[in-house]
C-alpha positions in Angstrom: 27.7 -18.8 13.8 25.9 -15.9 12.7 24.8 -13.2 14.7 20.6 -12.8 14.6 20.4 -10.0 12.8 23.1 -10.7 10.8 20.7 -13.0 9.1 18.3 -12.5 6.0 16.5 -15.5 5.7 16.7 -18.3 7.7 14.8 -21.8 6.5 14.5 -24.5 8.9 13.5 -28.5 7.8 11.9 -27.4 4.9 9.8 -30.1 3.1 8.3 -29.2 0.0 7.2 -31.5 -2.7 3.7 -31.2 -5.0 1.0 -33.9 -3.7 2.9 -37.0 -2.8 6.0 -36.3 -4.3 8.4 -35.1 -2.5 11.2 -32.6 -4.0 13.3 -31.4 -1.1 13.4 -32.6 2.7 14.1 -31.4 5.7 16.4 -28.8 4.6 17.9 -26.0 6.5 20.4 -23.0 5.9 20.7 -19.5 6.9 21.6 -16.5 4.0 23.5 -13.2 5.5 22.4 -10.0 5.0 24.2 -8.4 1.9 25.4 -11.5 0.5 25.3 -13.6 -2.7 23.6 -16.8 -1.9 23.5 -19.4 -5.2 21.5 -22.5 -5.0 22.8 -25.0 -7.8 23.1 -28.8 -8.2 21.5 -31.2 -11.3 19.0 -31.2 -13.3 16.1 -32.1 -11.6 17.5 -31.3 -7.9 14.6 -28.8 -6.7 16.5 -25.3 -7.7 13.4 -23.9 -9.2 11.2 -25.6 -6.3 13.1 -24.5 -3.5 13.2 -20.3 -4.7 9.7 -20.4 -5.4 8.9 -21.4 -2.0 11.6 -18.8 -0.6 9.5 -16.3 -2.4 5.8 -17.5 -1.3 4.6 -19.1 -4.3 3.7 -22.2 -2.7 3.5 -23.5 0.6 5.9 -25.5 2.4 4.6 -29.0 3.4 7.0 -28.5 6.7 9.3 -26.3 8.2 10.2 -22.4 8.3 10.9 -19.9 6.2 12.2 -16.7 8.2 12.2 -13.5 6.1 13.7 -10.6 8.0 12.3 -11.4 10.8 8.5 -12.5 9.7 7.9 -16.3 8.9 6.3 -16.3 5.1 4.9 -19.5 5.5 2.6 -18.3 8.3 2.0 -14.8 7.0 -1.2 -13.5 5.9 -3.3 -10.5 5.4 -0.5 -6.8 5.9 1.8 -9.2 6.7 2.7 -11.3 4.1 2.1 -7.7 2.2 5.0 -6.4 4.3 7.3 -9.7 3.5 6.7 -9.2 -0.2 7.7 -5.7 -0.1 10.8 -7.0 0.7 11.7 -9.0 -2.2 12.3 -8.3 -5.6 12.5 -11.5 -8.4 13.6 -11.8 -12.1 12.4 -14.4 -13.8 14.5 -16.8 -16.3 13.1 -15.1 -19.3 12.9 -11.7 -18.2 9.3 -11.7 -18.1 8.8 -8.2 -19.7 5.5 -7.0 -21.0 6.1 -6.8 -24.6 3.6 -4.0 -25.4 5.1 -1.4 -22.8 8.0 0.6 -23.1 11.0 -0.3 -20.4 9.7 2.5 -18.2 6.2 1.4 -18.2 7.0 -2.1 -17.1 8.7 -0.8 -13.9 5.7 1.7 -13.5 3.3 -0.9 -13.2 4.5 -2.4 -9.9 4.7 1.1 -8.6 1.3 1.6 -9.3 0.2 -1.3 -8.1 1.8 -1.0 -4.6 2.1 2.8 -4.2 0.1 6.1 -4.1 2.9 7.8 -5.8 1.8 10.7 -8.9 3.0 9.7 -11.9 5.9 11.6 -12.5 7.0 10.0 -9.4 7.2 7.3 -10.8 8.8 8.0 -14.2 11.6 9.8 -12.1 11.8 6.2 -10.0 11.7 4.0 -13.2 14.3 6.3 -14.8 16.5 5.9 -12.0 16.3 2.0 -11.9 16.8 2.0 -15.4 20.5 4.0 -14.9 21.1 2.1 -12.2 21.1 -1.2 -14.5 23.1 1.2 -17.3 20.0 1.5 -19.4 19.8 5.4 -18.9 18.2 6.5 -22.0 16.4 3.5 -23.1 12.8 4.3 -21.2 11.3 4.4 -24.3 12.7 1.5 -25.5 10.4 -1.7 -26.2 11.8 -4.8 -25.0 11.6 -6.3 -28.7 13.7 -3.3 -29.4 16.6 -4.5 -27.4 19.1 -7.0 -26.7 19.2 -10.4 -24.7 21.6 -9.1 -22.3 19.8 -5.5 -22.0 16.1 -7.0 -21.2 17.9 -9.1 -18.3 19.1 -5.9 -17.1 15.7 -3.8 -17.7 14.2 -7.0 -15.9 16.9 -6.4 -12.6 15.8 -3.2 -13.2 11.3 -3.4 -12.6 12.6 -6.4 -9.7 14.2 -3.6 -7.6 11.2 -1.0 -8.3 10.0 -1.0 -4.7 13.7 -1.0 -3.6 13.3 -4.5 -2.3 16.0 -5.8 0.3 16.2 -9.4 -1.7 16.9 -9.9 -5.4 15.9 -13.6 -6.3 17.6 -14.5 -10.0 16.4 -17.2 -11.7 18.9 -18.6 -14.2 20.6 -15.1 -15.6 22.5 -15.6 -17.5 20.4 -18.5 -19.7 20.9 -17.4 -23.0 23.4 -15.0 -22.9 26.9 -15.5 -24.7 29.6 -15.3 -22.3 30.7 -11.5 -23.0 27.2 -10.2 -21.8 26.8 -13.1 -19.0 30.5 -11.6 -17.7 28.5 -8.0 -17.8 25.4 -9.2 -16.0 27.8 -10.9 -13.2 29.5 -7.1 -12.7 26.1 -5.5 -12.7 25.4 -8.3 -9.7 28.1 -7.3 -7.6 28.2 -3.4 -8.2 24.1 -3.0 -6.9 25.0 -5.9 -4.2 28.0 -3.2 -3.1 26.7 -0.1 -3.8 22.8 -1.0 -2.7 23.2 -3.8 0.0 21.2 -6.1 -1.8 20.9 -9.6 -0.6 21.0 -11.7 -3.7 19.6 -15.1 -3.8 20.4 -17.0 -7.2 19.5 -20.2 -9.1 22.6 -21.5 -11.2 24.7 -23.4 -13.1 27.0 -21.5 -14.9 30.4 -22.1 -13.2 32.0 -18.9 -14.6 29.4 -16.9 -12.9 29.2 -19.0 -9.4 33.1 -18.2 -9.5 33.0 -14.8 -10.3 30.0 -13.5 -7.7 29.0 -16.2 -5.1 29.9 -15.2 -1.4 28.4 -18.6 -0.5 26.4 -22.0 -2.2 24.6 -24.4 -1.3 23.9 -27.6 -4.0 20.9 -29.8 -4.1 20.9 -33.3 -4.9 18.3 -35.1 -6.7 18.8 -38.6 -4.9 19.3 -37.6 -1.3 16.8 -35.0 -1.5 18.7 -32.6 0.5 22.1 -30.0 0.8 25.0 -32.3 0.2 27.6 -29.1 0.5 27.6 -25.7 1.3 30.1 -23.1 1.5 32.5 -20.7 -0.7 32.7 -22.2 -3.7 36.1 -22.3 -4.5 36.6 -24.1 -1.3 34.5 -26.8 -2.1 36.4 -27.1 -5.5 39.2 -28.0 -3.6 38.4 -29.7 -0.7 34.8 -31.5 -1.2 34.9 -34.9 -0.3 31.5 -35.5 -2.4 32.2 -36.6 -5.6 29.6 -35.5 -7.2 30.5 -31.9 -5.7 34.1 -32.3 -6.6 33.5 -33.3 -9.8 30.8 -30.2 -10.8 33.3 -28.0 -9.6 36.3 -29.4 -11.6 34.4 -29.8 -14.7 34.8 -33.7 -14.7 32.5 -36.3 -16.0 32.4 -38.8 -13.6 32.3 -42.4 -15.7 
């Protein structure tokens, strides 16, 4: 068992659906401070539905979710403020403003959410940028760069206000396996060198192999967590077929 403040976030019976249909239910699991937490399963299992919950874009229909410390599905007003201060998310596609250099899209949430002069925050952005190896590219539209490079430049604008979460959606979608390999060393170098918590949503088994601490998977029928652990444990010792199966690349007939 996990010592309290061990802990990062902390759900408990989470139900969460849109109107009557219910998605996930009554699921609970705690993520350590300074780990890599993935959340994978099938298509259709609630991936996508259960981190945009973690991160407060909807609300829970029951349950808890415990941010360091504050419960985001209560929080309102400074304190919900303060809880997404905390947490820093990269979308599937990137989501980089196409019309501003690399710098200016990390500028923008620094602006937004600080008082700091602007050469503050060109110092800031630069930094961020060489901390996801893009020294030298603030100039650089995103059009004017690679797959792999506006992931990174996208890690880069999620960790602007030096959040203690990283939520990843799907990154590595798109990328051959070369860069995806990169991306997964970038991962665990800033969750090393920075302490970042990492939350992430995917399939890729490579990656889940290569960076996970711990997983959990979804399932689409039971509505729940049907395993959790270190993934190559489950690999070898899941009793869930289904589990097994994912895990050893075999099609179940």
């Amino acid at each position: 068992m996990s010592k309290q403040n061990d802990i990062m976030i902390q759900t408990s019976q989470l139900t969460m659906g849109y109107g009557d249909n219910i998605i996930l239910e009554n699921v609970s699991f705690e993520i350590i401070r300074g780990e890599i937490f993935i959340i994978l399963g099938g298509s259709g299992c609630g991936k996508s539905t259960l981190l945009k919950h973690l991160i407060g874009l909807y609300q829970v229909k029951t349950g808890q979710i415990i941010i360091d410390g504050d419960d985001i599905t209560l929080a309102q007003g400074d304190v919900l403020q303060r809880i997404l201060n905390k947490i820093g998310v990269m979308y599937q596609s990137g989501a980089l403003f196409g019309s501003m250099t690399l710098s200016e899209n990390i500028i923008l949430p620094l602006e937004e959410f600080t008082d700091l002069p602007k050469s503050a925050c060109e110092r800031i952005a630069a930094l961020k940028l060489k901390q996801v190896s893009l020294d030298g590219f603030e100039q650089y539209l995103p059009s004017e760069i690679s797959g792999g490079m506006q992931k990174r430049a996208a890690i880069a604008r999620a960790m602007a206000l030096d959040p203690k979460i990283l939520f990843l959606d799907e990154p590595s979608a798109g990328l051959d396996p070369i860069t995806s390999a990169e991306l997964d060393q970038l991962i665990i170098r800033l969750s090393r060198i920075l302490g970042i918590t990492f939350v992430i949503v995917t399939h890729e088994l490579d990656s889940i192999f290569t960076i996970a601490d711990r997983v959990i998977f979804l399932d689409k029928e039971t509505k729940s967590i049907i395993a959790q652990g270190k993934p190559q444990t489950l690999k070898q010792r899941s009793k869930n077929k289904f589990v097994h199966d994912f895990f050893n690349r075999q099609v179940s007939i």
